[in-house]
C-alpha positions in Angstrom: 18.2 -95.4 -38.6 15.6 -98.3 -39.0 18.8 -100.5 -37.5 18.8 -98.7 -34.2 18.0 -99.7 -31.1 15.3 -97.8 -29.4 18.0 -96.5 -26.9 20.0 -94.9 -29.4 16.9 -93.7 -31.3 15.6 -92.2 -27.9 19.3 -90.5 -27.7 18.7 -89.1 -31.2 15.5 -87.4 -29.6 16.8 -86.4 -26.5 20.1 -84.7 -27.9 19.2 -83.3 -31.2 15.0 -83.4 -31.4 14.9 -85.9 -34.2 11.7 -86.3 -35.3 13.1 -89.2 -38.1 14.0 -91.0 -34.7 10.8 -90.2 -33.3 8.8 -91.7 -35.7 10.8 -94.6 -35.9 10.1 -95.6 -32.2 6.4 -94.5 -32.6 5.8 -96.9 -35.5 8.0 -99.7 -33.2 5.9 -99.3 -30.2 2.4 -98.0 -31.5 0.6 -101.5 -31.4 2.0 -102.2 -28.0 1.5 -98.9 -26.5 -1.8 -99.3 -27.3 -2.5 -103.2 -26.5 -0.7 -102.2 -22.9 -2.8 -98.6 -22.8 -6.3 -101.4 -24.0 -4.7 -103.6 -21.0 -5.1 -100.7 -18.7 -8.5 -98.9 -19.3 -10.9 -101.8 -21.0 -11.9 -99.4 -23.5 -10.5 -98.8 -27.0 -10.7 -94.9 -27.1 -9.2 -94.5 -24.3 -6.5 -96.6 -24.9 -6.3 -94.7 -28.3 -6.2 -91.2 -26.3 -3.6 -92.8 -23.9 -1.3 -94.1 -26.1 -1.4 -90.9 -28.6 -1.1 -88.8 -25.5 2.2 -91.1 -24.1 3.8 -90.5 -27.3 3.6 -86.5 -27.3 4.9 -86.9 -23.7 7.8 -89.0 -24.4 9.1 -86.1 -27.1 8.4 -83.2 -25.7 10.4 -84.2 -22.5 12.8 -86.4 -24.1 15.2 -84.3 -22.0 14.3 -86.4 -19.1 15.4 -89.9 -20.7 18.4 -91.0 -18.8 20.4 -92.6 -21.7 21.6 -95.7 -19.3 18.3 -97.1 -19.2 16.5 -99.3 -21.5 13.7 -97.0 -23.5 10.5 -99.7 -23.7 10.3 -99.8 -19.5 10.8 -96.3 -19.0 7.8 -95.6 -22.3 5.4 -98.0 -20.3 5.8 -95.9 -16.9 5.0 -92.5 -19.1 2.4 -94.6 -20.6 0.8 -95.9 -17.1 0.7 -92.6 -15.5 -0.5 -91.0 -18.2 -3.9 -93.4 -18.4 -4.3 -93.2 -14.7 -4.3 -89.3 -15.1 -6.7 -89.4 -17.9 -8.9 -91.6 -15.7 -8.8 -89.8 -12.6 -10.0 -86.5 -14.6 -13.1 -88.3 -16.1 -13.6 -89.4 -13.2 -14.2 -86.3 -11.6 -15.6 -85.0 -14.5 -18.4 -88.1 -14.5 -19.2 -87.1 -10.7 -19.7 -83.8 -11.2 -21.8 -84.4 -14.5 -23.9 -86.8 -12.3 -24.2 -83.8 -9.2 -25.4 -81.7 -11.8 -27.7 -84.0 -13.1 -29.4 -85.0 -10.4 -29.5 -81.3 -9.4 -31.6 -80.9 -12.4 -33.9 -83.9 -11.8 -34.1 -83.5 -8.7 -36.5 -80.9 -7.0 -34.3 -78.3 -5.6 -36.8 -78.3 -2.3 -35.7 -81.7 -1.7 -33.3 -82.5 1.1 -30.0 -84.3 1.2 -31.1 -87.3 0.9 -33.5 -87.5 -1.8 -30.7 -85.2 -3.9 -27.9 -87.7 -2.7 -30.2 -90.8 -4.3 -31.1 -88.9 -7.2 -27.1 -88.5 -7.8 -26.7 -92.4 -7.1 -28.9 -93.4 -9.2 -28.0 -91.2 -12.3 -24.5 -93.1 -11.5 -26.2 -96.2 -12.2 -28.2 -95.3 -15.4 -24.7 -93.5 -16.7 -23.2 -96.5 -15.9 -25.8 -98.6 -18.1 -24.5 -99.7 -21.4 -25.7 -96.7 -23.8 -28.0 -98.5 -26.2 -29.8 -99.4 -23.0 -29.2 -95.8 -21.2 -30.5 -94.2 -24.0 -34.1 -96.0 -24.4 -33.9 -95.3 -20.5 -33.3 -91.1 -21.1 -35.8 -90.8 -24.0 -38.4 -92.9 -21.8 -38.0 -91.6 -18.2 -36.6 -88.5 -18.9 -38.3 -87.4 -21.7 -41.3 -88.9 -21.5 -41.0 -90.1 -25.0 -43.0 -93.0 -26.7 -42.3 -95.8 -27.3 -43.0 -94.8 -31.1 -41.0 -91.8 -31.2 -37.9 -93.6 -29.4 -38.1 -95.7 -32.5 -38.6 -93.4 -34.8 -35.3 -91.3 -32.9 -33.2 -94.5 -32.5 -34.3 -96.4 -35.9 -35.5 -99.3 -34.4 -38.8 -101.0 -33.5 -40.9 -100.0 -30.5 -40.4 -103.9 -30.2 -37.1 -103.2 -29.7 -37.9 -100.3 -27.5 -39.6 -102.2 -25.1 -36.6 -105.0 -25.3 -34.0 -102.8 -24.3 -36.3 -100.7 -21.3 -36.8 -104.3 -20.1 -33.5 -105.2 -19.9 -32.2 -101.7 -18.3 -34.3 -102.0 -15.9 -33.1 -105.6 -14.6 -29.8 -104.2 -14.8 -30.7 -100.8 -12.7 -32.2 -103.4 -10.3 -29.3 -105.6 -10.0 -30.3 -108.3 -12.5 -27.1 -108.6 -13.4 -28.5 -111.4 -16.3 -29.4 -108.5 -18.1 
């Protein structure tokens, strides 16, 4: 079966739900599906979730494989719109974290406005990278030390101070941050 081309492998799955087949394209395409799924979202969990995700896809609708085409193109379009899905749902799920967010911070009294900033700018802090975002939570939000952020992060207030300075250039659009 190792001798197989991935079309004939993908017929194997399709018509009799081989799972030898099966794992023979997985450990084939694995690396790739995940270097294209990498490619795709910039981030390597992501990918990781994408790729893994791709794969369940690919068997549990083997059914749709139309045996006249060539396997690897038709696995990179499953793979595609499977990140983009992924993507789209954190998405959402980011923007509505960030509503309710700023709902908390913000006070509830406040108009439109001052909510609708309070929601932009938790988009930039989430957007900060988190060693950086979360010097910025303990500090602002918590109203922590600079001690006790140490003490919670294990580093030096030094270092404390460090990162605040550089997250706020970056929330300021010091982009040499």
């Amino acid at each position: 079966m190792l001798a197989a081309t991935d079309e004939v492998l993908m017929g194997c799955v399709k018509n009799q739900q081989s799972r030898e087949a099966f794992s023979v394209l997985m450990s084939r395409h694995k690396n790739h599906a995940y270097r294209l799924a990498l490619q795709l979202t910039g981030d390597h969990d992501d990918a990781m979730d994408g790729a893994q995700e791709a794969f369940v896809k690919v068997f549990t609708k083997a059914r749709l494989f139309d045996e006249g085409r060539r396997f690897w193109p038709w696995f990179a379009t499953i793979l595609r719109n499977t990140v983009r899905s992924m993507q789209r749902s954190r998405a959402r799920r980011r923007r509505a974290g960030n509503e309710e967010l700023a709902q908390h911070i913000a006070d509830p009294t406040a108009d439109t406005t001052v909510r609708a900033r309070a929601a932009e700018a938790w988009g930039r802090v989430l957007a900060l990278p988190p060693k950086l975002r979360e010097v910025v939570v303990l500090r602002h939000l918590e109203g922590m030390s600079y001690e006790d952020i140490g003490a919670v992060l294990d580093i030096s207030p030094n270092t404390v101070a460090t990162r605040l300075h550089a997250a706020r250039k970056k929330l300021a659009g010091d982009d040499e941050a």
